[in-house]
N, CA and C of each residue as an Amber inpcrd file, in Angstrom:
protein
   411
   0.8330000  -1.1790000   0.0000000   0.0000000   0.0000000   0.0000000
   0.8760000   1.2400000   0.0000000   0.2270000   2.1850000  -0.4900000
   1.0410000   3.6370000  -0.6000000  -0.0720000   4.3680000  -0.3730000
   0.2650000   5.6150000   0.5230000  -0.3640000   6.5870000   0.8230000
   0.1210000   7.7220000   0.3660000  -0.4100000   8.6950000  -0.2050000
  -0.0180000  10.0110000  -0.5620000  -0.7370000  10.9440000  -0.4370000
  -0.1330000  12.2310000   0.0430000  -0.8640000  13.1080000   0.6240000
  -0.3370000  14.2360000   0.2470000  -1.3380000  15.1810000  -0.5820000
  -1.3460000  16.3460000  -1.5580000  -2.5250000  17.3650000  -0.2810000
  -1.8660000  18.4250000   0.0570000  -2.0410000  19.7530000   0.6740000
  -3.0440000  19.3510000   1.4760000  -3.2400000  18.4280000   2.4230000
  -3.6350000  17.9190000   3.8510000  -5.1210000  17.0270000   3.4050000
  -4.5850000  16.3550000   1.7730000  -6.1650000  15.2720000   1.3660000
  -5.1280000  13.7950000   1.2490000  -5.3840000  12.5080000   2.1300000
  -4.3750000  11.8060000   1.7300000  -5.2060000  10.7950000   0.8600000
  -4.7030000  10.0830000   0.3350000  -4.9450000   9.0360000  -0.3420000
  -4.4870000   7.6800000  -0.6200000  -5.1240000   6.1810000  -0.8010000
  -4.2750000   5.4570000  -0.4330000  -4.8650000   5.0080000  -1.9610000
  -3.4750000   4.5620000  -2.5480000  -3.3850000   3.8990000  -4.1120000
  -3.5970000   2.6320000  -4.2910000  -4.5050000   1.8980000  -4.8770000
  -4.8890000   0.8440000  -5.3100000  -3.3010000   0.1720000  -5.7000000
  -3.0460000  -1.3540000  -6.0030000  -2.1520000  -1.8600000  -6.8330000
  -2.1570000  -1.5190000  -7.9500000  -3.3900000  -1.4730000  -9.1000000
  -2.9760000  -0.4990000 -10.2890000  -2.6020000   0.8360000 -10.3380000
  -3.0010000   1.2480000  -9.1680000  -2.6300000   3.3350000  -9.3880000
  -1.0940000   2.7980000  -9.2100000  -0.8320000   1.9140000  -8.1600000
   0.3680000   2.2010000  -8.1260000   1.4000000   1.5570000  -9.3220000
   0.8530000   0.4650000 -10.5820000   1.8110000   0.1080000 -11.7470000
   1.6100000   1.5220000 -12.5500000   0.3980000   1.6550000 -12.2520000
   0.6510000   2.9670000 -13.3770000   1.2490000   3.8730000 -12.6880000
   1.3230000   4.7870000 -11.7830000   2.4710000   5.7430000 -11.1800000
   4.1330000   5.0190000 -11.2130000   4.0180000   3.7420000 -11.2200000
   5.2660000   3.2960000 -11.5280000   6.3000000   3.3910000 -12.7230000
   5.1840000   3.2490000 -13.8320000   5.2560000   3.1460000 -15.3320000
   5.9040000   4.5510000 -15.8520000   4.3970000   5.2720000 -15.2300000
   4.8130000   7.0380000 -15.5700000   6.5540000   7.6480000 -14.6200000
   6.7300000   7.4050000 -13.4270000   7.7670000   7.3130000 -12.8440000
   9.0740000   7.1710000 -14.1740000   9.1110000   5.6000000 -14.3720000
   9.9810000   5.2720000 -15.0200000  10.2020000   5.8670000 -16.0970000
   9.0550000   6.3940000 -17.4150000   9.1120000   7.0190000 -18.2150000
   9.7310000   8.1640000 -18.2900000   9.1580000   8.6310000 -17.0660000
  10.0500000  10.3180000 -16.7650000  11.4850000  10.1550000 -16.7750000
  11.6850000   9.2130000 -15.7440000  13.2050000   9.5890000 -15.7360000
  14.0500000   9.1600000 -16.8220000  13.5740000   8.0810000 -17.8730000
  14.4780000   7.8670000 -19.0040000  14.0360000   8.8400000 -19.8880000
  13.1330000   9.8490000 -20.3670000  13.1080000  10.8970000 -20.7860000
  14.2730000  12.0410000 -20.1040000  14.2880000  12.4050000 -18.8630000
  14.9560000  12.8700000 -18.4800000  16.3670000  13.0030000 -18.7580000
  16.7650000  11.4860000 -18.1820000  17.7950000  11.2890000 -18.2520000
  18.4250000  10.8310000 -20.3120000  17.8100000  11.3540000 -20.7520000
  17.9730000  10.8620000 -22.0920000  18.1040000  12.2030000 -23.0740000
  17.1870000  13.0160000 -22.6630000  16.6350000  14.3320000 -23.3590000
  17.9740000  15.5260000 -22.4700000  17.4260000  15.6980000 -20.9820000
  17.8270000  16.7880000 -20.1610000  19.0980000  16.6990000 -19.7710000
  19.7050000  15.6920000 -19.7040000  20.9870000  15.5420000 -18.7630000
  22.4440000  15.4490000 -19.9730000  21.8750000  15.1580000 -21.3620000
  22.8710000  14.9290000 -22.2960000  23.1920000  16.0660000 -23.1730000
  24.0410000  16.5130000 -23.2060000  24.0510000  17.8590000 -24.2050000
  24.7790000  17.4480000 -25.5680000  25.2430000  16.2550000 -25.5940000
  25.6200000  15.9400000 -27.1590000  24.6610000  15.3730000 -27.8600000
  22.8910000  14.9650000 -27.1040000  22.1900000  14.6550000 -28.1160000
  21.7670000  16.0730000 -28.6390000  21.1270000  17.1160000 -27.9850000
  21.2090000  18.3840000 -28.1370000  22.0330000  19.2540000 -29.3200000
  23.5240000  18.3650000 -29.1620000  23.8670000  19.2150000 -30.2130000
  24.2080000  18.6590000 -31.0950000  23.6400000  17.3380000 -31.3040000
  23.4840000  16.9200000 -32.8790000  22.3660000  17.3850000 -33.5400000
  21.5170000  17.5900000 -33.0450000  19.9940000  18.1880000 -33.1930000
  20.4500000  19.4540000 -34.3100000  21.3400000  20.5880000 -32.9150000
  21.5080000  21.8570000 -33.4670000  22.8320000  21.8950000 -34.7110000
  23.1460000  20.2500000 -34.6820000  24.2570000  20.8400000 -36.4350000
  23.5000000  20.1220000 -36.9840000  22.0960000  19.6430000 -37.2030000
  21.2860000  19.2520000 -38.2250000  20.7610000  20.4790000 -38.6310000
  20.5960000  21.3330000 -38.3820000  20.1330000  22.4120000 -38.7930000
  21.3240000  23.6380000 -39.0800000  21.0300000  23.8710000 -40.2940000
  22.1690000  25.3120000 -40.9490000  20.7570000  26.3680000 -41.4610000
  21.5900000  27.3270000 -41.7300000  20.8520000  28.7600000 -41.7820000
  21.2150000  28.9310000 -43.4540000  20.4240000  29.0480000 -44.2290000
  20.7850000  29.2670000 -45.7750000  20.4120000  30.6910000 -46.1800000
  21.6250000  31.5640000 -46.8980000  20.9730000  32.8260000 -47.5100000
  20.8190000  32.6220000 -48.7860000  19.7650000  33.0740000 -49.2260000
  19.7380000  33.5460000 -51.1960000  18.9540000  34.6600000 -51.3870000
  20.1590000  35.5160000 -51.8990000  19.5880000  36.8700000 -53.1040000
  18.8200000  36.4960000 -54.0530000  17.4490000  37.2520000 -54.2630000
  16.6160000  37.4290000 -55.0310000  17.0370000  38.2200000 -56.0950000
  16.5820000  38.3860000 -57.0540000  16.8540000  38.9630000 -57.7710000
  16.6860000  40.7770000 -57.7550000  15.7710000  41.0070000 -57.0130000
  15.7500000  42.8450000 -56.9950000  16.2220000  42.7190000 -55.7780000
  16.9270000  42.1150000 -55.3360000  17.8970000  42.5640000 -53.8200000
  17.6010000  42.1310000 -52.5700000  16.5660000  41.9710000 -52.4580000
  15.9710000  41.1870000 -51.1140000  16.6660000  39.9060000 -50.7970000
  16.6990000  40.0380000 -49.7930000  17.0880000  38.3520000 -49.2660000
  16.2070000  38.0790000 -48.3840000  16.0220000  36.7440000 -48.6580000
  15.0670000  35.7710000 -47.9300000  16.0990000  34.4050000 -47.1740000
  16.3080000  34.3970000 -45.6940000  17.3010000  33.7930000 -44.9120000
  15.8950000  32.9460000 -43.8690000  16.4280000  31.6090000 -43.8490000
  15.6870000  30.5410000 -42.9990000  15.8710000  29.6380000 -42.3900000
  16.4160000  28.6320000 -41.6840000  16.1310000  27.3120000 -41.3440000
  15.8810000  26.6730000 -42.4490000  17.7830000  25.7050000 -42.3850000
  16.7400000  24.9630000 -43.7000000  17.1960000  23.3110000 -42.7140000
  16.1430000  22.3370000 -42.5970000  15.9540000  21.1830000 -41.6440000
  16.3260000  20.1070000 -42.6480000  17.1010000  19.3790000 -42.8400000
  17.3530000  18.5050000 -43.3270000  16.1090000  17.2950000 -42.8360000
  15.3990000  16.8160000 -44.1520000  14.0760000  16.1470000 -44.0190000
  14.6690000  14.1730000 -44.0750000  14.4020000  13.7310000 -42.9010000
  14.6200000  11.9930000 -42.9960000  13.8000000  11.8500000 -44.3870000
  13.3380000  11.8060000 -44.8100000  12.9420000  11.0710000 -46.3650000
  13.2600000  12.6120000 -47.6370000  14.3130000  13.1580000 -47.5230000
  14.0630000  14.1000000 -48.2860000  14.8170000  12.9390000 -50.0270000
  15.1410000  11.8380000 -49.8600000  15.4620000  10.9050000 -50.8730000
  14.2570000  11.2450000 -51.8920000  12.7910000  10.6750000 -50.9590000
  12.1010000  10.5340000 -51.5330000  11.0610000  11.5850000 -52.2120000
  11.2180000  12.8550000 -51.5810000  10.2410000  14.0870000 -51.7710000
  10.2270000  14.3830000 -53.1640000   9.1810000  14.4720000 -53.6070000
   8.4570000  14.9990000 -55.1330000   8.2980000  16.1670000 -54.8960000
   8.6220000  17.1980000 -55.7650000   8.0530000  18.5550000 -55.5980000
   7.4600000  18.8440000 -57.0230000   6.4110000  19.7460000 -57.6320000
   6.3410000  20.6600000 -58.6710000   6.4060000  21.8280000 -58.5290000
   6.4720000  22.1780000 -59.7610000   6.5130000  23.6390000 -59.6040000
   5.3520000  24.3740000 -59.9500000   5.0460000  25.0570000 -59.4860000
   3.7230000  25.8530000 -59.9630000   4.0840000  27.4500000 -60.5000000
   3.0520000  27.8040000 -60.7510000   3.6730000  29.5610000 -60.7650000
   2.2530000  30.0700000 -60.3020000   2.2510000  31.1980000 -59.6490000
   1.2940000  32.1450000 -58.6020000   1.7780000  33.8730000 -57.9960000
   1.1880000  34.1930000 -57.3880000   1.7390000  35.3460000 -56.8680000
   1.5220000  35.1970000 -55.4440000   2.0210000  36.1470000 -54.5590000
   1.9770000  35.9710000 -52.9710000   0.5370000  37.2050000 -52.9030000
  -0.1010000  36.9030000 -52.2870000  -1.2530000  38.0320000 -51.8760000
  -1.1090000  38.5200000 -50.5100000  -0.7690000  36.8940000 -49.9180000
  -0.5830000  37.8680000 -48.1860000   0.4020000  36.5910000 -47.6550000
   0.9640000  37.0940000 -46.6890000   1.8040000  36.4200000 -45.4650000
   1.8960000  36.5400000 -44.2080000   2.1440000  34.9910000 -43.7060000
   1.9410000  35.2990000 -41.9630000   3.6360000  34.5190000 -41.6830000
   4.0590000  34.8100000 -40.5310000   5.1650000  33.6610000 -40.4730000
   5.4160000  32.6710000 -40.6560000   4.5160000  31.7430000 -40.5260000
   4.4650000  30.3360000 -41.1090000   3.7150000  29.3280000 -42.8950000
   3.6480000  30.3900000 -42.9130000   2.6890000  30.2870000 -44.7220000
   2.5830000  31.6160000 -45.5120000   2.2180000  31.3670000 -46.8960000
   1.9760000  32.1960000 -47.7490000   0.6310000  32.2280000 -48.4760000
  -0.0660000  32.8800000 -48.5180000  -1.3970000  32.9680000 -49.3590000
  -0.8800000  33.2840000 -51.1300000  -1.1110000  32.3040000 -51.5860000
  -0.6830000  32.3820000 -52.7240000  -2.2800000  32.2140000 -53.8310000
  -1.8530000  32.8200000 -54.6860000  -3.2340000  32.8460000 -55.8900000
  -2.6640000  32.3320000 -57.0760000  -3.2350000  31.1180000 -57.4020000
  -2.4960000  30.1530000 -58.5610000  -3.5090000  30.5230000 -59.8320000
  -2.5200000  30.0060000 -61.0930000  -3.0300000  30.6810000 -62.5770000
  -4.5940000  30.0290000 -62.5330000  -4.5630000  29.3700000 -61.6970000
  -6.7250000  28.6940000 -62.2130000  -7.1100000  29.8020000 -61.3270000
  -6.4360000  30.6220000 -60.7060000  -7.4360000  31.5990000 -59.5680000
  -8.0280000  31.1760000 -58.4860000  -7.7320000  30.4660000 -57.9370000
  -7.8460000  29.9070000 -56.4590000  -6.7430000  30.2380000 -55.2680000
  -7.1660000  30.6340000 -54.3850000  -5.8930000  30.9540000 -53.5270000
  -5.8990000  30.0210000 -52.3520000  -4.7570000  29.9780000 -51.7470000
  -4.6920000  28.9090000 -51.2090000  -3.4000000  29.2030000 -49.6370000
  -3.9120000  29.0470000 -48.6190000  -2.4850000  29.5410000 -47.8030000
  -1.6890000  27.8700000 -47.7480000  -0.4180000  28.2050000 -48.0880000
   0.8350000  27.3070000 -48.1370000   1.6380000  27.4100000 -47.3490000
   2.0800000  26.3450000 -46.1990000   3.1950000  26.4810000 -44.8420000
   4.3360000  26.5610000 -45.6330000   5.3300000  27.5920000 -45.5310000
   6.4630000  28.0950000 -45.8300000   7.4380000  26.1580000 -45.9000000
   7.2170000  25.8230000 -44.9400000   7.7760000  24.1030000 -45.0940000
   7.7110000  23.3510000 -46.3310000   6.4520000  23.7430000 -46.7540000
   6.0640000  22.9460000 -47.8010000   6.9360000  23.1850000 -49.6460000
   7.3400000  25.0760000 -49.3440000   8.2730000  25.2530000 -50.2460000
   9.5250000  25.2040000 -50.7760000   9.8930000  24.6240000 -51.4810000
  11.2730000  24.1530000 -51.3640000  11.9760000  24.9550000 -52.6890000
  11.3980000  25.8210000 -52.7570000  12.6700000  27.2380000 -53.8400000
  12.2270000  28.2310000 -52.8210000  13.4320000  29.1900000 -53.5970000
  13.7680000  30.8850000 -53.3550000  12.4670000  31.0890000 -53.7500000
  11.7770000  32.6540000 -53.0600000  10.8430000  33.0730000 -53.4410000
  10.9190000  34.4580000 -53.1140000  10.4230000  35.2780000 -54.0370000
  10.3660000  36.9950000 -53.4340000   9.2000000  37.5860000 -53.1050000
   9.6080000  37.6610000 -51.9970000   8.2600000  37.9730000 -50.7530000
   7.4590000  39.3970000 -51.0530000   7.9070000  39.9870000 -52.6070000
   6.9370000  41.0840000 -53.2260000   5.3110000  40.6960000 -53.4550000
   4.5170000  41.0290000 -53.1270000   2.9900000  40.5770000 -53.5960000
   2.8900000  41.1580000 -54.6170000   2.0320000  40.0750000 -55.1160000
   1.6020000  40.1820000 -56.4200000   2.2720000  40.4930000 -57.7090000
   3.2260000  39.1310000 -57.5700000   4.1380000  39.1550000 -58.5950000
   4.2930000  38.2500000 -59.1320000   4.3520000  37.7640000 -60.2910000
   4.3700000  36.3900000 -60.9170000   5.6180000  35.9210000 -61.0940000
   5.4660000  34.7350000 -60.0730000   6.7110000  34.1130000 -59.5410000
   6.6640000  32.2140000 -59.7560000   7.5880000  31.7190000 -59.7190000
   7.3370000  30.3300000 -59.8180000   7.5790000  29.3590000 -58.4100000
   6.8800000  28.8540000 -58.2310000   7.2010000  27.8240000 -56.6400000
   7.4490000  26.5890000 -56.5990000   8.5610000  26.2970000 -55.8140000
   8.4880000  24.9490000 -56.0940000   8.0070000  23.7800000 -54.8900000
   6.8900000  23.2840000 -54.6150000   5.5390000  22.9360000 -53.8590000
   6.0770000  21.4050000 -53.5940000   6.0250000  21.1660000 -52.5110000
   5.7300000  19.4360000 -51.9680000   4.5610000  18.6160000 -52.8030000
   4.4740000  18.0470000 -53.9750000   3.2410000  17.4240000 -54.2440000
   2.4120000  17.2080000 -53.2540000   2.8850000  15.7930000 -52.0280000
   1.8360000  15.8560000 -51.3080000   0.7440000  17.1630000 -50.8430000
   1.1300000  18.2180000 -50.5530000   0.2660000  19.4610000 -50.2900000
  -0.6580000  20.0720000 -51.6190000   0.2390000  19.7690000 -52.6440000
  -0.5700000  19.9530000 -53.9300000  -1.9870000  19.2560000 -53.8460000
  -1.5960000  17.5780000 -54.1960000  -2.7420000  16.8750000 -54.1020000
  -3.4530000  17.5220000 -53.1600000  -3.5160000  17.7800000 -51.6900000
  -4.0950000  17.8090000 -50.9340000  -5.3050000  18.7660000 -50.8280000
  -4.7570000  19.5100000 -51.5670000  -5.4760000  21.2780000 -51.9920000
  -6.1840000  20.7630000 -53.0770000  -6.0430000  20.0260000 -53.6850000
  -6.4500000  19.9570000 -55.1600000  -5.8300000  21.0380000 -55.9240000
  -4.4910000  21.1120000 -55.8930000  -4.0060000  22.3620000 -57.3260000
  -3.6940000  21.9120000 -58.2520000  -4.2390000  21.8890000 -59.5240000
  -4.0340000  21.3210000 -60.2380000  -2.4350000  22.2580000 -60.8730000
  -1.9770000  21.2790000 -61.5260000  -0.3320000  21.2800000 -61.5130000
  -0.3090000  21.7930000 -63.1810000
């Protein structure tokens, strides 16, 4: 039996409260001790990731996080062409030649792009997100 007592209510734990407080216990600390206590998994993490610049063509630069993707072997992209109408930090509202607009997570693009609205520009799009939208290509 185990008793525990939270701000003067005690309680006494069944044999299952107590495999499961056991379970969760154990979980924590190999998270812990796996995640918090190691700083070379940490910093393999942070040299998977580099910072890429590219000049646009009228001068702007567009600088990001670029994440090296576990299946990037396999990634299909097309290209589409559209203009930007609006932007938030994480996506672009883009308006494609059938005239449908569509907001796109910045992730999903994999070219340079110039963050001028309303300019006819070409993108180069994750199929999967294509299909997903229905844009036709």
């Amino acid at each position: 039996m185990l008793s525990v007592v939270i701000a003067d209510y005690p309680k006494l734990l069944t044999f299952s409260q107590i495999e499961i407080l056991k379970l969760l216990m154990e979980h924590l600390l190999h998270e812990k001790i796996e995640f918090a206590t190691t700083p070379q998994k940490r910093k393999e993490k942070e040299d998977q990731i580099t910072v890429t610049e590219e000049v646009i063509e009228d001068g702007n630069i567009k600088t990001g996080p670029s994440v090296p993707s576990s299946n990037s072997k396999t990634k299909e992209m097309k290209n589409v062409k559209g203009e930007i109408t609006g932007e938030t930090e994480k996506a672009l509202l883009i308006k494609f030649h059938e005239g449908n607009e569509v907001w796109v997570p910045k992730s999903t693009i994999q070219s340079s792009y110039n963050p001028v609205k309303n300019q006819n520009q070409s993108f180069s799009i994750d199929t999967w997100f294509l299909e997903k939208q229905k844009i036709k290509i």
